[in-house]
NULUM-473294 format. One record per residue (C-alpha): residue in one letter; x negated, y negated, z. Coordinates in steps of 0.05 Angstrom, whole numbers. Example, Ala and Ser with C-alpha at 12.3 -4.5 7.8 and 13.67 -1.06 7.14 Angstrom:
2
<site><residuo>A</residuo><x>-246</x><y>90</y><z>156</z></site>
<site><residuo>S</residuo><x>-273</x><y>21</y><z>143</z></site>
This chain:
204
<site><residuo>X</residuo><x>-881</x><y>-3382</y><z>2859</z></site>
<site><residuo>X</residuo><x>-941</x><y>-3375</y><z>2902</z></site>
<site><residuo>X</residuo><x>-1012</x><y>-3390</y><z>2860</z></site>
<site><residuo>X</residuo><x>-1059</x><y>-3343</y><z>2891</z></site>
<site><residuo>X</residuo><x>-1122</x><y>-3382</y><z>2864</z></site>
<site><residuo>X</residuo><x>-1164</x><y>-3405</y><z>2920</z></site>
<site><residuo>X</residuo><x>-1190</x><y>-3474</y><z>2908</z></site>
<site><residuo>X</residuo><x>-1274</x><y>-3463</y><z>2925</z></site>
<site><residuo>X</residuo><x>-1291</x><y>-3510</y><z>2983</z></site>
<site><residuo>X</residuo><x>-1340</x><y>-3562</y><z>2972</z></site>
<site><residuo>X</residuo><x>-1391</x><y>-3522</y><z>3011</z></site>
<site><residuo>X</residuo><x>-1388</x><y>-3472</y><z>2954</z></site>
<site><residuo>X</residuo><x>-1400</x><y>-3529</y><z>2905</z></site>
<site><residuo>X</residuo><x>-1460</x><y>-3550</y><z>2936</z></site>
<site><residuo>X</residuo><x>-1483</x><y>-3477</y><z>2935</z></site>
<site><residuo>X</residuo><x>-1473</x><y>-3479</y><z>2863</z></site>
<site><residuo>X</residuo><x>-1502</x><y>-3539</y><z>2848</z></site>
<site><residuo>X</residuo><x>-1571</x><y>-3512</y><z>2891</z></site>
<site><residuo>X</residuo><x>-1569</x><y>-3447</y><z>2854</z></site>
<site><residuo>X</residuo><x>-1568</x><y>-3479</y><z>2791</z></site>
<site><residuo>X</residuo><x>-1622</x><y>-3529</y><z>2802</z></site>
<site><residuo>X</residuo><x>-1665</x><y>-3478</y><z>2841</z></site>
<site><residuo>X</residuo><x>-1662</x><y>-3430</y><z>2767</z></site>
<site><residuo>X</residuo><x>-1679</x><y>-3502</y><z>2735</z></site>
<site><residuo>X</residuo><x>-1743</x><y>-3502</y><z>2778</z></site>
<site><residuo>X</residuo><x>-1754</x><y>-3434</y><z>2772</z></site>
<site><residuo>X</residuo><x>-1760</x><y>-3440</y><z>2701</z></site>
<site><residuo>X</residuo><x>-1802</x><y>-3497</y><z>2685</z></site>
<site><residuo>X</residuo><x>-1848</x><y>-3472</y><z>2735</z></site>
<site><residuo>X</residuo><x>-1846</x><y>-3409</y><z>2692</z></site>
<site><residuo>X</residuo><x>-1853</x><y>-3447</y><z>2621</z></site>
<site><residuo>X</residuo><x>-1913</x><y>-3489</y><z>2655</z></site>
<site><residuo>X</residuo><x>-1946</x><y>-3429</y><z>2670</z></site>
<site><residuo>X</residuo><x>-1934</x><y>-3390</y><z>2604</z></site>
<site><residuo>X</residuo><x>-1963</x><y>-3455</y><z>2578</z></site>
<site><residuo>X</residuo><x>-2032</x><y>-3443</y><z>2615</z></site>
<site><residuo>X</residuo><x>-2042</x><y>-3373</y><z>2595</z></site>
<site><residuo>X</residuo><x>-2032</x><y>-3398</y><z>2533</z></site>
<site><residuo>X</residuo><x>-2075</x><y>-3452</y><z>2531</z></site>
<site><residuo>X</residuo><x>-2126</x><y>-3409</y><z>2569</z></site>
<site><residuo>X</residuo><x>-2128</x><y>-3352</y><z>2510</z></site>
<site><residuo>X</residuo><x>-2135</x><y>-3410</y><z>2460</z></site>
<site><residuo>X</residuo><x>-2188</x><y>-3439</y><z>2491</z></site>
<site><residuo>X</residuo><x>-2226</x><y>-3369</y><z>2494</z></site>
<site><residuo>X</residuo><x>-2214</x><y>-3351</y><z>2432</z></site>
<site><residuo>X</residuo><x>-2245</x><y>-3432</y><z>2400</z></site>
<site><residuo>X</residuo><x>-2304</x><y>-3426</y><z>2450</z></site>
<site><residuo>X</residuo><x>-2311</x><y>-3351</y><z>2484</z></site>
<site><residuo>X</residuo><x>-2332</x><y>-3378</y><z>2548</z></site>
<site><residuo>X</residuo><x>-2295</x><y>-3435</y><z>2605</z></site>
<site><residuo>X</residuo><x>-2348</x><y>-3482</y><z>2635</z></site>
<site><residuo>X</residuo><x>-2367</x><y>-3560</y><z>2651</z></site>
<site><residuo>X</residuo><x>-2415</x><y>-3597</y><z>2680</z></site>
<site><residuo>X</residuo><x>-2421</x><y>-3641</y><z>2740</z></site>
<site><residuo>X</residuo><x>-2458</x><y>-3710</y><z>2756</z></site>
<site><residuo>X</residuo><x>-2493</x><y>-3707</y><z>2816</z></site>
<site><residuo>X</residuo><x>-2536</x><y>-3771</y><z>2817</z></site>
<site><residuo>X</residuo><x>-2607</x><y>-3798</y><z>2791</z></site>
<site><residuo>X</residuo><x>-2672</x><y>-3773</y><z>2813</z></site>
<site><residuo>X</residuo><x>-2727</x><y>-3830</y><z>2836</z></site>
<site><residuo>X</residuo><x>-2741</x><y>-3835</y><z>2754</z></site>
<site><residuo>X</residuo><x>-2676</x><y>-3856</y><z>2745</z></site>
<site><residuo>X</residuo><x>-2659</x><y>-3797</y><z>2699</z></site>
<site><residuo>X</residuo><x>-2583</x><y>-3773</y><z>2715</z></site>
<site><residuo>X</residuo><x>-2576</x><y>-3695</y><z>2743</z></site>
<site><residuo>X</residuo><x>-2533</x><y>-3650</y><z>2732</z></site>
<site><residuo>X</residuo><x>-2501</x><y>-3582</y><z>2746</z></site>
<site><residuo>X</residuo><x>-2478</x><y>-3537</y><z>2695</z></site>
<site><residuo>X</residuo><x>-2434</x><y>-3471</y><z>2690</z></site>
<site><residuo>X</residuo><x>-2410</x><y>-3426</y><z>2632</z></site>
<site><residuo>X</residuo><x>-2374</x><y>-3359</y><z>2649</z></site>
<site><residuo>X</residuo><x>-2362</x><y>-3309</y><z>2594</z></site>
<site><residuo>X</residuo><x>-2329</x><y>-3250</y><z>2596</z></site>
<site><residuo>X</residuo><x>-2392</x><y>-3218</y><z>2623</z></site>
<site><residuo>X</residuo><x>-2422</x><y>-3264</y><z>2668</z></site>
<site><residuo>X</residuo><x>-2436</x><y>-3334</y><z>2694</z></site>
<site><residuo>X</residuo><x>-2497</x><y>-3387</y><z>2672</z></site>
<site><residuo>X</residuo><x>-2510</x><y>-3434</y><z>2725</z></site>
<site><residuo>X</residuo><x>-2557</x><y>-3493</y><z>2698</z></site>
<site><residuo>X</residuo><x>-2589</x><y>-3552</y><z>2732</z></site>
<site><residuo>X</residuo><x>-2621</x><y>-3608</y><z>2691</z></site>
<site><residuo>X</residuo><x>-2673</x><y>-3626</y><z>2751</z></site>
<site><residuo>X</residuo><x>-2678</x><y>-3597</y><z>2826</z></site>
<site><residuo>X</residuo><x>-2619</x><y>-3608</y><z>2858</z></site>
<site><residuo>X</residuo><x>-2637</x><y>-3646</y><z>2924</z></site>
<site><residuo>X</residuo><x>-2677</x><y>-3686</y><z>2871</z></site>
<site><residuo>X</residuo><x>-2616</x><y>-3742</y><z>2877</z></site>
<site><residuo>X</residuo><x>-2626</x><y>-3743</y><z>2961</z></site>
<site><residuo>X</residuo><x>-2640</x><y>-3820</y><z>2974</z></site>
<site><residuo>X</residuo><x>-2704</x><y>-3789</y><z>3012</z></site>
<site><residuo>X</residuo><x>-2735</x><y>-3759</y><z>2955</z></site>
<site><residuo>X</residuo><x>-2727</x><y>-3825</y><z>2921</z></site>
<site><residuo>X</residuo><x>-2665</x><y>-3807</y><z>2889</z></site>
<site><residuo>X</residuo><x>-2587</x><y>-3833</y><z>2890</z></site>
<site><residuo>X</residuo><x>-2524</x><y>-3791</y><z>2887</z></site>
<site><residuo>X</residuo><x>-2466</x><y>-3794</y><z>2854</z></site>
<site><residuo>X</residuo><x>-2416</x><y>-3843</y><z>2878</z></site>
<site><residuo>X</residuo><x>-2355</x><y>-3811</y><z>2854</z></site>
<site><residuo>X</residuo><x>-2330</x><y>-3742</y><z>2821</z></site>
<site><residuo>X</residuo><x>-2350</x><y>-3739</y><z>2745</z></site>
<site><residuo>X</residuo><x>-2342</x><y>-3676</y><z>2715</z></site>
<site><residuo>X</residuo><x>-2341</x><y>-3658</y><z>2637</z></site>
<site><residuo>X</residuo><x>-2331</x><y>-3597</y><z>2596</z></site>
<site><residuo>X</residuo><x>-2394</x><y>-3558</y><z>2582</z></site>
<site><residuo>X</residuo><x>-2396</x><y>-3596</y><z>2503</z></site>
<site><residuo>X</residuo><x>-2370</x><y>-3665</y><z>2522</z></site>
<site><residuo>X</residuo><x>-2415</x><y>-3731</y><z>2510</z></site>
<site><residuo>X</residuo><x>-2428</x><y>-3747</y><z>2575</z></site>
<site><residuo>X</residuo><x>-2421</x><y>-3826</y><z>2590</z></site>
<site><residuo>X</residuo><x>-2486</x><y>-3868</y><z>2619</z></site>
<site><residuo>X</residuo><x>-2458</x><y>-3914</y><z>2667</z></site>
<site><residuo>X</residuo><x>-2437</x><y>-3866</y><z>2721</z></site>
<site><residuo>X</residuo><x>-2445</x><y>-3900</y><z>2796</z></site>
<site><residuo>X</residuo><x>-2493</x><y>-3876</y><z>2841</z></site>
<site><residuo>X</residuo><x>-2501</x><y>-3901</y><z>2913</z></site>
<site><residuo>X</residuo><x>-2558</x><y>-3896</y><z>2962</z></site>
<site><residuo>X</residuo><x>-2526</x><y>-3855</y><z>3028</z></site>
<site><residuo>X</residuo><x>-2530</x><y>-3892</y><z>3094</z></site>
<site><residuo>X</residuo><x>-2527</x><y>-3851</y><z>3165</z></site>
<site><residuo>X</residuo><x>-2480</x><y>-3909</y><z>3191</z></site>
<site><residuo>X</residuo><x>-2425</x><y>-3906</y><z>3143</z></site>
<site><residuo>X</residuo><x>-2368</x><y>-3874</y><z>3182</z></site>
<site><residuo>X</residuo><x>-2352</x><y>-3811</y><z>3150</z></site>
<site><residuo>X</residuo><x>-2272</x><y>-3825</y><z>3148</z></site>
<site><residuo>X</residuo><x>-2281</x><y>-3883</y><z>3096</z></site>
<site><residuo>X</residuo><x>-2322</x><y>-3853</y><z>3052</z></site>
<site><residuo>X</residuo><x>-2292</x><y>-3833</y><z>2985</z></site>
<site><residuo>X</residuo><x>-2265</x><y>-3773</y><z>2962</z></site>
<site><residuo>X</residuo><x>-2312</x><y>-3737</y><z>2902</z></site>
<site><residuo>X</residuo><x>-2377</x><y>-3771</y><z>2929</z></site>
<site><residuo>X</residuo><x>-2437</x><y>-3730</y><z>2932</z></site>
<site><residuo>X</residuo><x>-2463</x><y>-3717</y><z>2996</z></site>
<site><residuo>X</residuo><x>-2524</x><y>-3679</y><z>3029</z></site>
<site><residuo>X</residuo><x>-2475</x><y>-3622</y><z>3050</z></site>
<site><residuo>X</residuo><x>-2452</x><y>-3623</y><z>2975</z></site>
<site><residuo>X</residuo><x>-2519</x><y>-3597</y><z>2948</z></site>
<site><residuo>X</residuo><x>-2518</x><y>-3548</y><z>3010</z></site>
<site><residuo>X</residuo><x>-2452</x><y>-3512</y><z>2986</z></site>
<site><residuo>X</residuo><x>-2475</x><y>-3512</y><z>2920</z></site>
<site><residuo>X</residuo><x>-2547</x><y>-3483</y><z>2932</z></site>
<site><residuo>X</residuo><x>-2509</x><y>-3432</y><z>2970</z></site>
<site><residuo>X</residuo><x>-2459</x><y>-3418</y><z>2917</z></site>
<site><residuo>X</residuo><x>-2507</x><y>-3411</y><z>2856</z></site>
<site><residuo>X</residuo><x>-2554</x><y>-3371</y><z>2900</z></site>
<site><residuo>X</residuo><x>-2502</x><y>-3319</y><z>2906</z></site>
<site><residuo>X</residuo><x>-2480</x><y>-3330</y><z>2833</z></site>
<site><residuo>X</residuo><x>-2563</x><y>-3307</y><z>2817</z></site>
<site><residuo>X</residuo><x>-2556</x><y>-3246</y><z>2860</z></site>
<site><residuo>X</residuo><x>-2507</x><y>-3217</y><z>2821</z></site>
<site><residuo>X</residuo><x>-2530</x><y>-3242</y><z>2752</z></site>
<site><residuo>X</residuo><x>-2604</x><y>-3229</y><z>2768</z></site>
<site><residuo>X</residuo><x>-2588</x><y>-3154</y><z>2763</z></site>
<site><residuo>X</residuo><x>-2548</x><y>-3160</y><z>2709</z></site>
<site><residuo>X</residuo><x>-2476</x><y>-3153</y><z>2741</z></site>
<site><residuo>X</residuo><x>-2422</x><y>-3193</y><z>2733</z></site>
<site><residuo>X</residuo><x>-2405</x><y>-3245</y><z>2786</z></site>
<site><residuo>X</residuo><x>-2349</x><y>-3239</y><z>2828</z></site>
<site><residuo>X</residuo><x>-2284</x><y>-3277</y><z>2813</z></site>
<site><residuo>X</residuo><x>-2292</x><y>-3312</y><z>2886</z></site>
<site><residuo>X</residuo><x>-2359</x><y>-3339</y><z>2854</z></site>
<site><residuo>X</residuo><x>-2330</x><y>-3365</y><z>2784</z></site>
<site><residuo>X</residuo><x>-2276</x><y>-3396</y><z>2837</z></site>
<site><residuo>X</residuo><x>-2321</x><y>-3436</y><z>2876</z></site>
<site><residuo>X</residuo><x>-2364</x><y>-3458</y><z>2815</z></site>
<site><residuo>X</residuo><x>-2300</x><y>-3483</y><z>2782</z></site>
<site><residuo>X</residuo><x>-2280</x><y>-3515</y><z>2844</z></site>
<site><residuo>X</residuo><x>-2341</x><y>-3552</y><z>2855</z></site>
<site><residuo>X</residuo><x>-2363</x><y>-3568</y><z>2784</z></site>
<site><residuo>X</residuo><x>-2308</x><y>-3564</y><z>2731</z></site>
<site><residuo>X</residuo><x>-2236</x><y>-3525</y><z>2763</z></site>
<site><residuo>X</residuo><x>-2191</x><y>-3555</y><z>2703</z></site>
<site><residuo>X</residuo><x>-2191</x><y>-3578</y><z>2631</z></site>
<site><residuo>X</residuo><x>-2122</x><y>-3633</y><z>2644</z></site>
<site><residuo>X</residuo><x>-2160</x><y>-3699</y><z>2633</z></site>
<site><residuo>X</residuo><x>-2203</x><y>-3675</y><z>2576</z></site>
<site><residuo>X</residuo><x>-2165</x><y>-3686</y><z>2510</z></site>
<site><residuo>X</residuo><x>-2206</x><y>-3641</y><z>2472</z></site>
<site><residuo>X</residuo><x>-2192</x><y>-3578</y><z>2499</z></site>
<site><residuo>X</residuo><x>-2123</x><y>-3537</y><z>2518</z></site>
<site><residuo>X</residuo><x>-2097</x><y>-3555</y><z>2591</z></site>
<site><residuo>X</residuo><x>-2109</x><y>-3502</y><z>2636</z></site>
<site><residuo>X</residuo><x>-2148</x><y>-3481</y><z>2694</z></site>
<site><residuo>X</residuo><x>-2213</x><y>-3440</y><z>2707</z></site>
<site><residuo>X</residuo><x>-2161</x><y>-3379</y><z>2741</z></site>
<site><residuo>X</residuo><x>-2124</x><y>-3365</y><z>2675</z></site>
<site><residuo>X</residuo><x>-2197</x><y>-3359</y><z>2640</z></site>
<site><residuo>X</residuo><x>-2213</x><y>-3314</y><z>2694</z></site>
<site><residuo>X</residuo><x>-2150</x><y>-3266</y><z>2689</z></site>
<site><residuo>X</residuo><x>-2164</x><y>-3258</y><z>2615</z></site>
<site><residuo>X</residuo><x>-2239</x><y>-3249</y><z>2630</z></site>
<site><residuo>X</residuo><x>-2218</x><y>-3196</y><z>2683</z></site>
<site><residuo>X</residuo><x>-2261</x><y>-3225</y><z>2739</z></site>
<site><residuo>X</residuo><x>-2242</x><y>-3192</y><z>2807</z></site>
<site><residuo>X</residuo><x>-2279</x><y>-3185</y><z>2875</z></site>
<site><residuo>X</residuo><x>-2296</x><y>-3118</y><z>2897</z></site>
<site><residuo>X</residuo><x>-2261</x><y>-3084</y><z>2944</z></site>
<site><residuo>X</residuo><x>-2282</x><y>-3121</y><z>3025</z></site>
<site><residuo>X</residuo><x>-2318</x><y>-3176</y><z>2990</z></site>
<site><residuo>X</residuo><x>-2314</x><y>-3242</y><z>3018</z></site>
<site><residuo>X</residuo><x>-2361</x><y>-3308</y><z>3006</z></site>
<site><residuo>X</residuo><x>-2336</x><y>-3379</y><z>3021</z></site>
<site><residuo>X</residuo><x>-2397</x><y>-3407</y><z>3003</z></site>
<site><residuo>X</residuo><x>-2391</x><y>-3453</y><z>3070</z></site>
<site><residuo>X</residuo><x>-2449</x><y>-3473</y><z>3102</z></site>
């Protein structure tokens, strides 16, 4: 008697094997996500706003400056402790040698390095997160355009909360004191959107 059951190739078993991993992806991609919106709404509903701060270096007093941001569901606060090109080695000041960022309520530490920029340091070796001349450029830019909208009392556009997040404080994942998640789920549940033909890179 003749078994008409076709034996699948080992092709198809491969295929199998892909589909079933590529769900497996799928899904903790999913989960991970879920987990963000999540955190994001929890985080809203302990504080009502997302923001941090940035270090950007000392002025020529030696006093540490920094940038600030806190968007709420109807606009954005963009602080600075001092002027910002207060920290440019040719006002007597230093920048900031490395990225430190904080959420908006976290104890920020004192012994942050700061280094004194010099034209002959070849820009490929110098290190990622340092704060640079063109750094205070984008971000003048960037808070400028912030103050436009805010200065009339509309809300910012989401391309604006994106590029203060970017630049100052874009995620919560190495502060233990607040739900991971990232500025963009704050944003969805804030409802920030650009109008229709805006566009603002904040590039310089």
């Amino acid at each position: 008697m003749q078994n008409n059951k076709t034996k699948p190739s080992g092709n198809a078993h491969v295929v199998y094997q892909g589909s079933k991993l590529y769900e497996v992806a799928n899904s903790r991609k999913r989960e991970a996500r879920q987990m963000k919106k999540d955190n994001a709404q929890e985080l809203v509903d302990k504080y009502g706003y997302y923001g941090g701060k940035r270090f950007l270096g000392v002025n020529a007093n030696g006093t540490p400056v920094w940038v600030s941001f806190k968007a709420t569901e109807e606009t954005i606060e963009v602080k600075l402790t001092h002027d910002l090109f207060s920290v440019m080695p040719e006002n007597g000041g230093e920048y900031a040698a490395q990225r430190d960022k904080y959420w908006l309520t976290e104890q920020s530490r004192s012994d942050l390095n700061t280094y004194i920029e010099e034209r002959e340091i070849n820009q490929k070796n110098r290190r990622t997160g340092r704060v640079g001349y063109n750094t205070l450029l984008h971000l003048e830019k960037i808070i400028d355009e912030c103050e436009k909208y805010t200065r009339r009392g509309k809300k910012p556009p989401r391309s604006v909360f994106r590029l203060l997040a970017w630049n100052i404080y874009p995620g919560t994942w190495e502060n233990y004191s607040v739900p991971d998640t990232n500025w963009d789920e704050v944003a969805d549940i804030f409802n920030y959107k650009d109008e229709e033909g805006y566009y603002f890179t904040g590039q310089i």
